[in-house]
Backbone bond lengths (Angstrom), bond angles and torsions (degrees), N, CA, C in turn:
res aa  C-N    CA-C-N  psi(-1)  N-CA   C-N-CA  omega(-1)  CA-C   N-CA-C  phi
1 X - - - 1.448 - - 1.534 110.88 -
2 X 1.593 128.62 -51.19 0.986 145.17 169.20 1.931 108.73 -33.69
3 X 1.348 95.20 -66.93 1.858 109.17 -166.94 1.988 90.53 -75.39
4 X 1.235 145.63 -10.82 1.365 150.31 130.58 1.146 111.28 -21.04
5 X 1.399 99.23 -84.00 1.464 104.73 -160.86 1.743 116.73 -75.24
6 X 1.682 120.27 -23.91 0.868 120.19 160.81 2.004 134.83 -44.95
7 X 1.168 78.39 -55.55 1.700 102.93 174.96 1.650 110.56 -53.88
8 X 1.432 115.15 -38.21 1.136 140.00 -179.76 1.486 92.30 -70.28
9 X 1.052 158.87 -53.18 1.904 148.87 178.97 1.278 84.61 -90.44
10 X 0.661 144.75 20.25 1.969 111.92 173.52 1.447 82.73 -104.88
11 X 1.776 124.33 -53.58 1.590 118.08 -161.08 1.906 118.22 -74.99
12 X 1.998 100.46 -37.69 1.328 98.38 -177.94 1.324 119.94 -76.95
13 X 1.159 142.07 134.89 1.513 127.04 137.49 1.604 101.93 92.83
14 X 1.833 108.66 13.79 1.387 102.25 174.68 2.026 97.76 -106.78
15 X 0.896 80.00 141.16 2.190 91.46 175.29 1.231 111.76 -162.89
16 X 1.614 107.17 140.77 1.787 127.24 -160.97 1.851 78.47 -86.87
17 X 1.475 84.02 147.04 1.619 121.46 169.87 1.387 105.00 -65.17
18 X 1.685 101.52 129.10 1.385 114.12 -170.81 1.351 102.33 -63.21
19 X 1.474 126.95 -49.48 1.458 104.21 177.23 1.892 128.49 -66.55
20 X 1.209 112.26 -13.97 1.756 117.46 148.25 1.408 101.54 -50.43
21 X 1.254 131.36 -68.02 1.030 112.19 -146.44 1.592 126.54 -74.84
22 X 1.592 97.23 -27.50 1.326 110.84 152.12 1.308 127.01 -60.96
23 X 0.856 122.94 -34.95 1.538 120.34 172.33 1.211 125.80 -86.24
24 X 1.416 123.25 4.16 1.173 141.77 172.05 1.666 118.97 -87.95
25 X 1.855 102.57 -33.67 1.178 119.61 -151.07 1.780 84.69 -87.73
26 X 1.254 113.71 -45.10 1.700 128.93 174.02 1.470 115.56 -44.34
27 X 1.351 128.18 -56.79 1.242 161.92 -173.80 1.968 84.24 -66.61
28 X 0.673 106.02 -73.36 1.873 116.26 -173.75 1.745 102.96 -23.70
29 X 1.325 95.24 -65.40 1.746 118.59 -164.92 1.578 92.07 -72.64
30 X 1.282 120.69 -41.36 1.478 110.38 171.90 0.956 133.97 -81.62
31 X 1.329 128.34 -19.25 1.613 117.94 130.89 1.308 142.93 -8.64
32 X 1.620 91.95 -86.89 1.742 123.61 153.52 0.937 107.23 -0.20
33 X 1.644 110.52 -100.84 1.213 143.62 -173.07 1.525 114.26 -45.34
34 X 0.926 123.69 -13.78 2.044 130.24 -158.42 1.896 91.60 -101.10
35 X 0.944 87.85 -3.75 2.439 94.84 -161.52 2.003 79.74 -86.59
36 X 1.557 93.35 128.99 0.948 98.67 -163.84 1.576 108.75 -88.41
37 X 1.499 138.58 131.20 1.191 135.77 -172.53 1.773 108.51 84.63
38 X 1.308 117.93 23.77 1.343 114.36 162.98 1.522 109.75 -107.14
39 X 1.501 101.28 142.54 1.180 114.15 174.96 1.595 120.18 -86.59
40 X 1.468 130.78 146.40 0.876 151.62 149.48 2.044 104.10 2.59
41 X 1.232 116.82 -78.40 1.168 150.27 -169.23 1.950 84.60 -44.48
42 X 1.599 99.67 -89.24 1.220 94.98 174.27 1.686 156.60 -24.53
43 X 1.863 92.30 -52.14 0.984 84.40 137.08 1.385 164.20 -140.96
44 X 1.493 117.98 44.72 1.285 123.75 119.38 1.715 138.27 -19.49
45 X 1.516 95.05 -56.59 1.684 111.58 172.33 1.299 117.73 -55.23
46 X 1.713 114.66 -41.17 1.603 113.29 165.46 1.129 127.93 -59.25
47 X 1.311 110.45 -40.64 2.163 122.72 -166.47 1.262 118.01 -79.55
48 X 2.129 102.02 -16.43 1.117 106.56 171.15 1.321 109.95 -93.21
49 X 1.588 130.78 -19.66 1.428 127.54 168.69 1.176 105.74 -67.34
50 X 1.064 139.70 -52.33 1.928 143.07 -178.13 1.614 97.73 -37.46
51 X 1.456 96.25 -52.51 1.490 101.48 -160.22 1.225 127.22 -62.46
52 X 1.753 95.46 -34.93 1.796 113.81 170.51 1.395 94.61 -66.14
53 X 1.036 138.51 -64.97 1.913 128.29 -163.92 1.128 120.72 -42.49
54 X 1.793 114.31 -43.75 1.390 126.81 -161.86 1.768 93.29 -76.18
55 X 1.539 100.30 -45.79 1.996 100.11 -167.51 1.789 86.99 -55.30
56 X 1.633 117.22 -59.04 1.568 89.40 -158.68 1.898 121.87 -62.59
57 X 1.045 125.90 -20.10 1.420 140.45 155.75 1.682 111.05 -53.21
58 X 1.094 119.79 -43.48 1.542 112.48 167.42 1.209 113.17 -61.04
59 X 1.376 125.77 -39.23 1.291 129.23 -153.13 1.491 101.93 -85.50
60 X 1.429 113.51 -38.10 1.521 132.02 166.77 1.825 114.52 -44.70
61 X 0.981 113.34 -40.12 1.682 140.45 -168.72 1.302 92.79 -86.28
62 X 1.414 120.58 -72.12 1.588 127.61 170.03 1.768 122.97 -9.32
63 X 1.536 74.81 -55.23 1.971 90.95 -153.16 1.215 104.41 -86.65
64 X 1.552 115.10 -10.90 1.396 120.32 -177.40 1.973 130.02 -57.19
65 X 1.781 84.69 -32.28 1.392 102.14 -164.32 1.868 112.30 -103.84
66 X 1.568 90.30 -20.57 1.719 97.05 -177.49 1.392 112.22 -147.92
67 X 1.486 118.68 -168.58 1.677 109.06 -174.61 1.458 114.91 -107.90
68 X 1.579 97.87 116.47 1.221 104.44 -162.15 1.964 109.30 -93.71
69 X 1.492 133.00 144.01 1.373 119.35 -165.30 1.893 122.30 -80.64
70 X 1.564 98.16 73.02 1.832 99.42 -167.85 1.385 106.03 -62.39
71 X 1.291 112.90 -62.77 1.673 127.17 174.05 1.490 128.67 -74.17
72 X 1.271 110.46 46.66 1.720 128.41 -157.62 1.193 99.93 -126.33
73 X 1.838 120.98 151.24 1.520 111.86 163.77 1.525 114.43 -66.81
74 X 1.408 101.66 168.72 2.004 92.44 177.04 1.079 123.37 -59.15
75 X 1.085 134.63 -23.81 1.790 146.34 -158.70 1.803 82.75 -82.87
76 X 1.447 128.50 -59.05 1.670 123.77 170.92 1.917 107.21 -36.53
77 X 1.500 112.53 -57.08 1.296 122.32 -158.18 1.442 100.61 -60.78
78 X 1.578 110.01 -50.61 1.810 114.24 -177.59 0.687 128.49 -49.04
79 X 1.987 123.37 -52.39 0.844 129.59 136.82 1.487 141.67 0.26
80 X 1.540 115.94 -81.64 0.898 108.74 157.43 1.967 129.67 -51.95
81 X 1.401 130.06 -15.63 0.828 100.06 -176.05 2.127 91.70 -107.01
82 X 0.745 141.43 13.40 1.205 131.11 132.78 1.647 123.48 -49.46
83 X 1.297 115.14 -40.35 1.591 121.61 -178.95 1.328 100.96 -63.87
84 X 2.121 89.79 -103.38 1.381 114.50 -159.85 1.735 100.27 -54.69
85 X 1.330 111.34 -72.27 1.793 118.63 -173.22 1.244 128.26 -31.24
86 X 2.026 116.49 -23.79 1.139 115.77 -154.65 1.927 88.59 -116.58
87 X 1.365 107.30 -13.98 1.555 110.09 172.92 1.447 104.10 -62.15
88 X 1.683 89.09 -73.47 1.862 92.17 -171.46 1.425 110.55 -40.46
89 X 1.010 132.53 -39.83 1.654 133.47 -179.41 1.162 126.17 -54.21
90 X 1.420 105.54 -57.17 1.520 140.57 -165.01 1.619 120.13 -95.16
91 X 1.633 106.55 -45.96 1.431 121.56 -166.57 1.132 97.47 81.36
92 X 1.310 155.89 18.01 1.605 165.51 148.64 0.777 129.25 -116.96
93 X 1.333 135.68 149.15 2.202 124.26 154.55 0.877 85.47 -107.00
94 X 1.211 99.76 168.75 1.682 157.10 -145.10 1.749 81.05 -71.60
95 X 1.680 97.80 144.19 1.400 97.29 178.21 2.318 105.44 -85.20
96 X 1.250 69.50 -42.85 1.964 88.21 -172.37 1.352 108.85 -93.44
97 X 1.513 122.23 156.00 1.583 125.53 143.98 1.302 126.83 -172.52
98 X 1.608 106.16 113.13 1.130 116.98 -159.00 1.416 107.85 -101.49
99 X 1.435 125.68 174.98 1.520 146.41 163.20 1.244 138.86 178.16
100 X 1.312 113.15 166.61 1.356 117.77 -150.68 1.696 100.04 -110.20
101 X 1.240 108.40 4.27 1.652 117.64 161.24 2.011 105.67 61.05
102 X 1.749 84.09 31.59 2.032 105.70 -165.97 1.514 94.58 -119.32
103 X 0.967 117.73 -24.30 1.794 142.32 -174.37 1.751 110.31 97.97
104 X 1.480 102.68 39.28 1.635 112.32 168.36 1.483 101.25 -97.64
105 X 1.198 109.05 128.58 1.835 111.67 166.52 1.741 99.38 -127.98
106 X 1.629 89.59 141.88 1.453 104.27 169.97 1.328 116.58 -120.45
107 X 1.745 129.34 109.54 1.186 140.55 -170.21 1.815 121.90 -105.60
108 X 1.169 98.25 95.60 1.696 105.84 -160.63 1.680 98.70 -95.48
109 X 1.352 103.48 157.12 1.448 109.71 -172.86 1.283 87.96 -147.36
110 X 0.981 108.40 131.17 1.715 114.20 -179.27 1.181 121.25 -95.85
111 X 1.824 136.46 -19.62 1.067 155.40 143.28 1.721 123.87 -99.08
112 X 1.355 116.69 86.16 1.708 116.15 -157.94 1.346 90.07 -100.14
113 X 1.636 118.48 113.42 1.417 105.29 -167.41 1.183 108.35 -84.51
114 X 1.329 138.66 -37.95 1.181 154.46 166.69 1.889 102.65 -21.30
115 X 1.377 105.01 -9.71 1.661 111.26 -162.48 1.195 104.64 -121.35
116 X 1.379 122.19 -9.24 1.522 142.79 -148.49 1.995 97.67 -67.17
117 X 1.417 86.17 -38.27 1.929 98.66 -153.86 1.597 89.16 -72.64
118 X 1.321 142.34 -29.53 1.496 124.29 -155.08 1.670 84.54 -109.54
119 X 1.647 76.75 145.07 1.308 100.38 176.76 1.750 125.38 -65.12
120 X 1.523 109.25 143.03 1.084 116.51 161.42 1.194 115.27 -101.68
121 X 1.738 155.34 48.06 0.886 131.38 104.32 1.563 128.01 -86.64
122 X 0.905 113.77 -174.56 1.764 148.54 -161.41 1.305 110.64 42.77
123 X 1.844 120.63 61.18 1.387 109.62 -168.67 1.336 135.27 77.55
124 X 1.409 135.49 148.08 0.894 147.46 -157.71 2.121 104.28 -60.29
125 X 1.381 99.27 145.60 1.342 94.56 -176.97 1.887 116.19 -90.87
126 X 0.988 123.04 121.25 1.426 124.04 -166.05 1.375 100.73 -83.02
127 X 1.371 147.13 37.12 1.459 134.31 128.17 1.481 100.48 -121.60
128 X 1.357 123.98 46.09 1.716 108.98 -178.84 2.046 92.71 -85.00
129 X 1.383 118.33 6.25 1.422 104.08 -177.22 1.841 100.19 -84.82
130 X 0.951 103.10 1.53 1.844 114.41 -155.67 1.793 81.07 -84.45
131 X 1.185 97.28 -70.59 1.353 110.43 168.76 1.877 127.59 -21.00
132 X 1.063 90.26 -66.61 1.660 118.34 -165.76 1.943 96.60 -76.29
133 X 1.812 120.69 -22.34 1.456 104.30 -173.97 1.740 117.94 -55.75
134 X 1.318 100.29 -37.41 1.664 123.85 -146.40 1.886 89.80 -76.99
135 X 1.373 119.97 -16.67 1.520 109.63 -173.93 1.283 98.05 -117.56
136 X 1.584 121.02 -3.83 1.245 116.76 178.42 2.060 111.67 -81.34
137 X 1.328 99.06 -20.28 1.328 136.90 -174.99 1.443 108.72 -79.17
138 X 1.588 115.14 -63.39 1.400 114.67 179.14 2.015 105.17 -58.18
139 X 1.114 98.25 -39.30 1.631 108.55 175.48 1.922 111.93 -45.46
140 X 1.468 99.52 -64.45 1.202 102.09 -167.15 2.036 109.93 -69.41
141 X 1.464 98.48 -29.89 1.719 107.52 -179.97 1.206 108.18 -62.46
142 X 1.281 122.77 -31.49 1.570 124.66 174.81 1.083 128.41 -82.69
143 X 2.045 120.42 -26.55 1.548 116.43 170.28 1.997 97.65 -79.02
144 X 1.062 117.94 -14.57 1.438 113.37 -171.29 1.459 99.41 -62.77
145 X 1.431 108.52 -53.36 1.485 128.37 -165.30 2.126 99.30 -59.67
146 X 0.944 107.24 -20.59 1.542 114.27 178.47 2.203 100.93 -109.17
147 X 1.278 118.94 40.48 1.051 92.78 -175.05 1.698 146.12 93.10
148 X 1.769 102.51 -38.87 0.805 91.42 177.21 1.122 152.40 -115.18
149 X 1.679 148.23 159.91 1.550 109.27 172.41 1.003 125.12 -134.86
150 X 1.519 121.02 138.88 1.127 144.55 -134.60 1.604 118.22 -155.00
151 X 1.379 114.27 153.44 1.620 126.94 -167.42 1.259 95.39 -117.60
152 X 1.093 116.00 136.22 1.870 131.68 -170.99 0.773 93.44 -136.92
153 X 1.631 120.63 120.81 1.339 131.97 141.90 1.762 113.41 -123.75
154 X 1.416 109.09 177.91 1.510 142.75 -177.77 1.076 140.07 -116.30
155 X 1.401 111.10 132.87 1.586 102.80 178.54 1.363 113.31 -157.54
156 X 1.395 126.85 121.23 1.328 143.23 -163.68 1.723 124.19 -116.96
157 X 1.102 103.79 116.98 1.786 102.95 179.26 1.708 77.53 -151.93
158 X 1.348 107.23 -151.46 1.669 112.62 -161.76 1.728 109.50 -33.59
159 X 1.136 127.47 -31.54 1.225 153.38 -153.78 1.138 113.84 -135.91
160 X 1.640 126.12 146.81 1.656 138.07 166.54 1.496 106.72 -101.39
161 X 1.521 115.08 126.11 0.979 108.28 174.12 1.590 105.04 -134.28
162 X 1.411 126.33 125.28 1.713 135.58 -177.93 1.167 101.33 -84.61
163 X 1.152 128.18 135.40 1.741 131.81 168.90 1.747 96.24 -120.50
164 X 1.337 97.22 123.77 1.835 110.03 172.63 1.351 104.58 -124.16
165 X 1.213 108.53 127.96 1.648 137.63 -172.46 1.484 94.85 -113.02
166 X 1.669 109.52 94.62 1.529 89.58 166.90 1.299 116.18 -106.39
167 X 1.449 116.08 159.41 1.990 128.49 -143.35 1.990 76.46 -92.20
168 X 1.261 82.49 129.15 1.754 94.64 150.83 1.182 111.97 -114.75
169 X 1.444 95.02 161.25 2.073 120.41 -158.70 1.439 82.78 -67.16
170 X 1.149 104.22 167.94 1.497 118.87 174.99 1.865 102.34 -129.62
């Protein structure tokens, strides 16, 4: 009864402090980047593998407690991860979401806090992609975890905006 009810507070209603998590997510890429003789490419390629594992494990956690859209068209699946996926993450959804009804979605966030810490003056920052792998990752780990597959990318000036291209069967 004891190891019950324990397990029961450790899983419900427990969540890391948005500023942990931000500062965790910062700390991550600065790591990375500090490994001496890695390229750009590389690591990017990691933060976006981390990122895919952690999204499909969220999504796992997700689906546990409510009904999540497995057997849905994508426009259902995006959806949901603009809502539920981008709350738990964020404490928000997605402000925007667009498409081309081709299976292109465009997911804009108008405040990406995760982006908050680098500066906006003197021009655009030339590692904000360093930045942008690790959510491009949680993105793609979570449509995988529903099925699907898909190319995530980023793009940041006043605004973050994710573009997911998901691959249809041939």
């Amino acid at each position: 009864q004891r190891r019950r009810r324990m397990s029961k507070t450790v899983t419900e209603g427990k969540k890391v402090n948005a500023s942990c998590m931000d500062y965790m997510h910062m700390e991550m890429v600065n790591l990375m980047s500090r490994r001496a003789g890695v390229t750009d490419e590389v690591v990017c390629g990691q933060l976006e593998r981390l990122g895919f594992q952690v999204g499909q494990r969220l999504i796992e956690i997700l689906s546990k407690d409510r009904p999540t859209p497995f057997d849905c068209p994508d426009v259902d699946v995006i959806k949901f991860i603009c809502t539920d996926f981008w709350k738990e993450v964020f404490s928000k959804p997605i402000d925007n979401l667009r498409t081309n009804h081709k299976g292109v979605f465009a997911l804009t966030d108008l405040k990406f806090k995760w982006l908050k810490h680098l500066s906006s003056t003197g021009g655009p920052n030339e590692k904000v992609h360093r930045y942008l792998s690790y959510p491009c990752g949680l993105i793609k780990g979570a449509l995988h975890s529903f099925g699907r597959t898909c190319k995530v990318s980023a793009e940041f000036t006043t605004q973050c905006t994710f573009t997911i291209s998901i691959e249809r069967d041939s």
